[in-house]
C-alpha positions as CSV (number, residue, x, y, z in Angstrom):
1,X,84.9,89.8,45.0
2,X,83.4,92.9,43.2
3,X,81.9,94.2,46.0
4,X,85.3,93.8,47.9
5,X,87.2,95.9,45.3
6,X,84.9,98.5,45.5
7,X,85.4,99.2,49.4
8,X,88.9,98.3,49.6
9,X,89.6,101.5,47.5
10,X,87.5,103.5,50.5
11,X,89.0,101.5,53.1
12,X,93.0,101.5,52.4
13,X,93.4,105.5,52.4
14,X,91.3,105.7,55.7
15,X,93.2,103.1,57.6
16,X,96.5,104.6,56.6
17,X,95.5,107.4,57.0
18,X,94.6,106.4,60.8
19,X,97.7,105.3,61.1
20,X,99.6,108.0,60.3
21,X,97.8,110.1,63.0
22,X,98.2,107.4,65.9
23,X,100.6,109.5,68.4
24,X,103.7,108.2,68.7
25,X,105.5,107.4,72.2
26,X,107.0,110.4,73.6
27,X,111.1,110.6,74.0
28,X,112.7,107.8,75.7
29,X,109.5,105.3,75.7
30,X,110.9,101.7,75.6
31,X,110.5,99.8,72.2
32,X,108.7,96.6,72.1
33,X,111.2,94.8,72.6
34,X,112.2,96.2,75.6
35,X,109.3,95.9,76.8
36,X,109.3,92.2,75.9
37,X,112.4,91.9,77.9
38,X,111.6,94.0,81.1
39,X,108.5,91.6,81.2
40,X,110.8,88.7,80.8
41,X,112.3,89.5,83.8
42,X,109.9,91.0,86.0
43,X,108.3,87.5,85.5
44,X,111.5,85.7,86.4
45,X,111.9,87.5,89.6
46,X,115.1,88.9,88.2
47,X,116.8,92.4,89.0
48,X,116.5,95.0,86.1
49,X,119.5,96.9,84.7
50,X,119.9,100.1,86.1
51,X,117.4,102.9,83.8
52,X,118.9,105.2,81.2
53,X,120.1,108.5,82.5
54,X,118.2,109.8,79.6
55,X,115.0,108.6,80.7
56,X,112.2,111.1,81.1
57,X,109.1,110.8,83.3
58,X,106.9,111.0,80.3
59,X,108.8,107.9,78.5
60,X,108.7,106.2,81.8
61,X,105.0,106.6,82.3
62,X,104.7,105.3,78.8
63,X,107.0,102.0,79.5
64,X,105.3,101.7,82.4
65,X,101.8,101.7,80.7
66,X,103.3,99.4,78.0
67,X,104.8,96.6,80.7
68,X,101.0,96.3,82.4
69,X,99.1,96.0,78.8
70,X,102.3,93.1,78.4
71,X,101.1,91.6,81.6
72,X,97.6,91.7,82.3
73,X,97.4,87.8,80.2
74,X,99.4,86.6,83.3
75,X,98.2,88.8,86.0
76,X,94.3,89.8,85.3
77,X,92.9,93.7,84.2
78,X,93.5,96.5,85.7
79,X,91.7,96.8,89.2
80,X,93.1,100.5,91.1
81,X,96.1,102.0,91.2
82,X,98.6,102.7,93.9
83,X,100.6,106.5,95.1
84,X,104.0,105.7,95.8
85,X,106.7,108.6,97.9
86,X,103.3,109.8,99.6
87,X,106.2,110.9,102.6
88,X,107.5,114.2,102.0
89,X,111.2,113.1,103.6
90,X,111.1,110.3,100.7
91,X,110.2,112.7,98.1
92,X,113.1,114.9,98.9
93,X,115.1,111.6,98.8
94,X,114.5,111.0,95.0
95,X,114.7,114.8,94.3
96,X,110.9,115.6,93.6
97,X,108.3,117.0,95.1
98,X,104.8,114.8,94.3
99,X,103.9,111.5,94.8
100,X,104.6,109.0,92.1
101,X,101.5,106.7,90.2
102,X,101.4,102.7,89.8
103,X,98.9,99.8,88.7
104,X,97.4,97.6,90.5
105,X,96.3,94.4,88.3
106,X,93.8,91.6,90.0
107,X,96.2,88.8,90.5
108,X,98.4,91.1,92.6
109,X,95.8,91.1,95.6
110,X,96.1,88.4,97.8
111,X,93.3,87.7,101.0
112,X,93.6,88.2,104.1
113,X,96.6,85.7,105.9
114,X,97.7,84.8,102.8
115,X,101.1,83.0,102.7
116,X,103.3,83.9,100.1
117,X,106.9,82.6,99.2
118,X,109.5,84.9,101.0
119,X,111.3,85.6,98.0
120,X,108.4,87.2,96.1
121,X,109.9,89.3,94.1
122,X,113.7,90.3,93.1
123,X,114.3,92.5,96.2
124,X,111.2,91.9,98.3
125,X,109.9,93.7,101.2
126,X,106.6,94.6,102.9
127,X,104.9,98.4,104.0
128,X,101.9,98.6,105.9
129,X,99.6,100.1,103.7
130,X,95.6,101.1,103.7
131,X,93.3,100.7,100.1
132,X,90.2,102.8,99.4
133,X,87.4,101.7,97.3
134,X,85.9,103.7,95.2
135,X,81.8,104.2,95.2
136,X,81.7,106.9,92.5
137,X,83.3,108.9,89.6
138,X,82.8,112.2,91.7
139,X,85.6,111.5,93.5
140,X,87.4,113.1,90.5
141,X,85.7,116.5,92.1
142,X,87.0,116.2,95.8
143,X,89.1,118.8,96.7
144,X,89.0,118.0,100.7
145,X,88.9,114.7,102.9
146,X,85.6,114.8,103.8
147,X,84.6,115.2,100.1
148,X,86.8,112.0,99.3
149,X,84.1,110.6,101.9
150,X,81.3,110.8,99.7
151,X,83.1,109.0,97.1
152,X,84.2,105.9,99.2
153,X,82.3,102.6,99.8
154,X,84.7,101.0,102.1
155,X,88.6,101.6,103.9
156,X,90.6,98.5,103.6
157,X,93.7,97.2,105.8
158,X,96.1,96.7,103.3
159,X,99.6,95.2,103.6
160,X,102.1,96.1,100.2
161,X,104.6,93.5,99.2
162,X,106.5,95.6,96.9
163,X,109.5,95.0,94.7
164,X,112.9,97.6,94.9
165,X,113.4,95.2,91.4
166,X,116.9,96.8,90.6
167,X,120.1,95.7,90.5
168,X,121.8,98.6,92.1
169,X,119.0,100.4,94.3
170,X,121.7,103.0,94.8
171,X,121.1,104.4,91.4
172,X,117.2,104.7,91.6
173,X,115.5,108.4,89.9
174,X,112.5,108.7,90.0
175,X,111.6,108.0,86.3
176,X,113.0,104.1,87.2
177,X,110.7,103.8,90.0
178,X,107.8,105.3,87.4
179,X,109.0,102.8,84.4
180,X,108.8,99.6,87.3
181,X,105.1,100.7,87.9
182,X,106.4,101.8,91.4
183,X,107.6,98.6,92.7
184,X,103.9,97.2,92.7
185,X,104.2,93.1,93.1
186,X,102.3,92.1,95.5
187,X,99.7,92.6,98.7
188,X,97.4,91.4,101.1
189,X,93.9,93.3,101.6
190,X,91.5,92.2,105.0
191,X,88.1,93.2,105.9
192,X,86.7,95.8,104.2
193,X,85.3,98.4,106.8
194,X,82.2,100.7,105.4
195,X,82.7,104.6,105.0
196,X,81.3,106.6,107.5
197,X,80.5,109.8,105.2
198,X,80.8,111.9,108.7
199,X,83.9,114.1,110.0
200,X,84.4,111.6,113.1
201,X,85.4,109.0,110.4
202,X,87.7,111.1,108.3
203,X,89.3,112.7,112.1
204,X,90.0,108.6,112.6
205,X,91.6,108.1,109.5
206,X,94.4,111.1,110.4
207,X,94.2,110.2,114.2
208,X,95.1,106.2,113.9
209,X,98.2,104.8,114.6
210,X,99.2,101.9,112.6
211,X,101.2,99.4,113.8
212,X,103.1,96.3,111.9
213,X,104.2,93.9,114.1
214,X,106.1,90.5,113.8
215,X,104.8,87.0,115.1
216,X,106.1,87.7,118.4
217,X,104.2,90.8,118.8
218,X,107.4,93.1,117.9
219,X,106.6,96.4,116.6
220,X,108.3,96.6,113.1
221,X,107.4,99.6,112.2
222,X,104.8,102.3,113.2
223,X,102.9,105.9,112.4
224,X,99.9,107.8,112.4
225,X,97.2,108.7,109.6
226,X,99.4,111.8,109.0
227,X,102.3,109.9,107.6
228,X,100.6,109.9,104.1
229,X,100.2,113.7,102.7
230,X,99.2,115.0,106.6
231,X,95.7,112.6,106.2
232,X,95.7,109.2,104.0
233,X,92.5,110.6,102.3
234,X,94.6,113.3,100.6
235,X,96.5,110.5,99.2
236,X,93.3,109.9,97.1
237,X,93.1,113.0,95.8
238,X,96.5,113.4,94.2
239,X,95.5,110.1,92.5
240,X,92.2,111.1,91.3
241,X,93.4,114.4,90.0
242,X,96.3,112.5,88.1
243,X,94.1,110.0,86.5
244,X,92.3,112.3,85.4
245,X,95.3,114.1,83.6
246,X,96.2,110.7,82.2
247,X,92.2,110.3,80.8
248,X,91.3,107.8,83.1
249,X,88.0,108.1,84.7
250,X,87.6,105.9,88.7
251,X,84.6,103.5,88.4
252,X,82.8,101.9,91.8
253,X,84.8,99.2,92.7
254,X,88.2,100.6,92.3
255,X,91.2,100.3,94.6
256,X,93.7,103.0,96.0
257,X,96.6,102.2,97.3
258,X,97.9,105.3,99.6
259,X,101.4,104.6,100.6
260,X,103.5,103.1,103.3
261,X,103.4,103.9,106.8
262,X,106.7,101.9,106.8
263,X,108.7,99.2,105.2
264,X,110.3,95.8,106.5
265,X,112.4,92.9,104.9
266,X,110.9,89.8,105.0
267,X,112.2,86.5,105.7
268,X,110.9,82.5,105.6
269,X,109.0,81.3,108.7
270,X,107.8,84.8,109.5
271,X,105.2,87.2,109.5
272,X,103.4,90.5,109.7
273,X,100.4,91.3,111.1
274,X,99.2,95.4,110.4
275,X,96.5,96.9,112.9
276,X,94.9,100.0,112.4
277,X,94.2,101.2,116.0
278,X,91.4,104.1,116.1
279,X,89.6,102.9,113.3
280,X,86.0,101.8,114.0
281,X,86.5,97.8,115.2
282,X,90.7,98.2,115.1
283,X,90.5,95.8,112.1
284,X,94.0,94.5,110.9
285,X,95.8,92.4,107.9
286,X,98.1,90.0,108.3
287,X,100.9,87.7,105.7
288,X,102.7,84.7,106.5
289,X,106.0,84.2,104.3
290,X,107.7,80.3,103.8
């Protein structure tokens, strides 16, 4: 008990003091509680209200950050990230001219033919998509696609089962997209295929045409490598450089998520396969929905 009253007198002013110089959340950051109840009802598959006009992109980037910490006990750690709006037209939709940032946590990524209930989220749909993973840190330093290269251990067919998660997706901004992590719900990686650290590989990832198609073979929806930022691989280096501003370093064995090359509803009974023609071995992904 001595002892203890000689240390608490060191250790009170230093934790308040601690304390008192823990930034606070910037302008328009959800509470607690609203956090509480955005989690509520992302869980519950249930629309959320439409965003406060006030909201900035900082205090949605905050909420955002807040609602994963709320739901990695549920849905695992942190394992990538995605870039959402990676299609100019789309950018110009929402009024901005970037990409947009989300989290990817580990019980969001599904195998390969997974089958998954049709209504998935609030307002489900699927984009063919296409997921990096990371081999090292110095992808933080690549300025071209080729450089991204050297930073890559693998390419990976990748089909997004996002979530528009609104109740009126007439009155999306862009800080609502932000502050619902970018619609990130679901998806369904396949094989991985390894990097080819060569400009032949990076030409193939610009060059292919990816194709989603239904169970009958009809095309739903299809574009080439350029879709995403003029080459998917630039895709990865808006992300890294954003991370970065955000203080978070890429580790080997992180995923990138690089943005649609489309989007589809989805309905019971169906499917989607995604091919990725021009890429060494044509791999593809496919989802079944009941």
């Amino acid at each position: 008990m001595m002892m203890l009253r000689r240390i608490l007198p060191l250790f009170v002013p230093a934790f308040v003091a601690g304390c008192a110089t823990a930034p606070a959340d910037p302008p328009t950051c959800p509470t607690a509680a609203e956090t509480q109840a955005w989690v509520q009802r992302y869980l519950a598959l249930t629309p959320m209200p439409t965003a406060p006009a006030a909201l900035t992109m900082e205090g949605a980037a905050c909420g955002a950050k807040k609602a994963m910490a709320a739901l990695e006990p549920t849905h695992g750690k942190v394992v990538g990230y995605k870039a959402g709006l990676t299609n100019p037209a789309v950018q110009q939709r929402f009024g901005i001219g970037t990409p947009l940032r989300g989290t990817l946590l580990a019980k969001m990524l599904l195998p390969d033919n997974a089958e998954v209930p049709a209504r998935f989220g609030a307002r489900p749909f699927f984009e063919p998509d296409l997921v990096v993973e990371v081999g090292s840190a110095a992808i933080h330093d690549a300025t071209t696609p080729q450089q991204v290269l050297a930073s890559l251990r693998a390419v990976v067919p990748f089909i997004e089962l996002p979530d528009v998660l609104v109740e009126d997706p007439t009155k999306i901004t862009a800080p609502a997209l932000v502050l619902n992590n970018v619609g990130a719900r679901l998806g369904v990686l396949g094989a991985r295929v390894p990097v080819r650290n060569d400009a032949a590989f990076a030409d193939a990832l610009r060059d292919m045409t990816v194709r989603a198609a239904d169970g009958t073979g009809k095309t739903l929806a299809e574009a080439k490598g350029t879709a995403i930022l003029g080459h998917p691989l630039n895709a990865v280096i808006w992300l890294a450089a954003e991370l970065k501003k955000s203080g978070v370093t890429l580790q080997p064995g992180d995923l990138l998520s690089l943005g649609a090359f489309g989007s589809g509803p989805v309905a019971a009974g169906g499917s989607v396969r995604v091919s990725y023609e021009g890429l060494p071995g044509n791999p593809a992904v496919s989802v079944r929905f009941k």
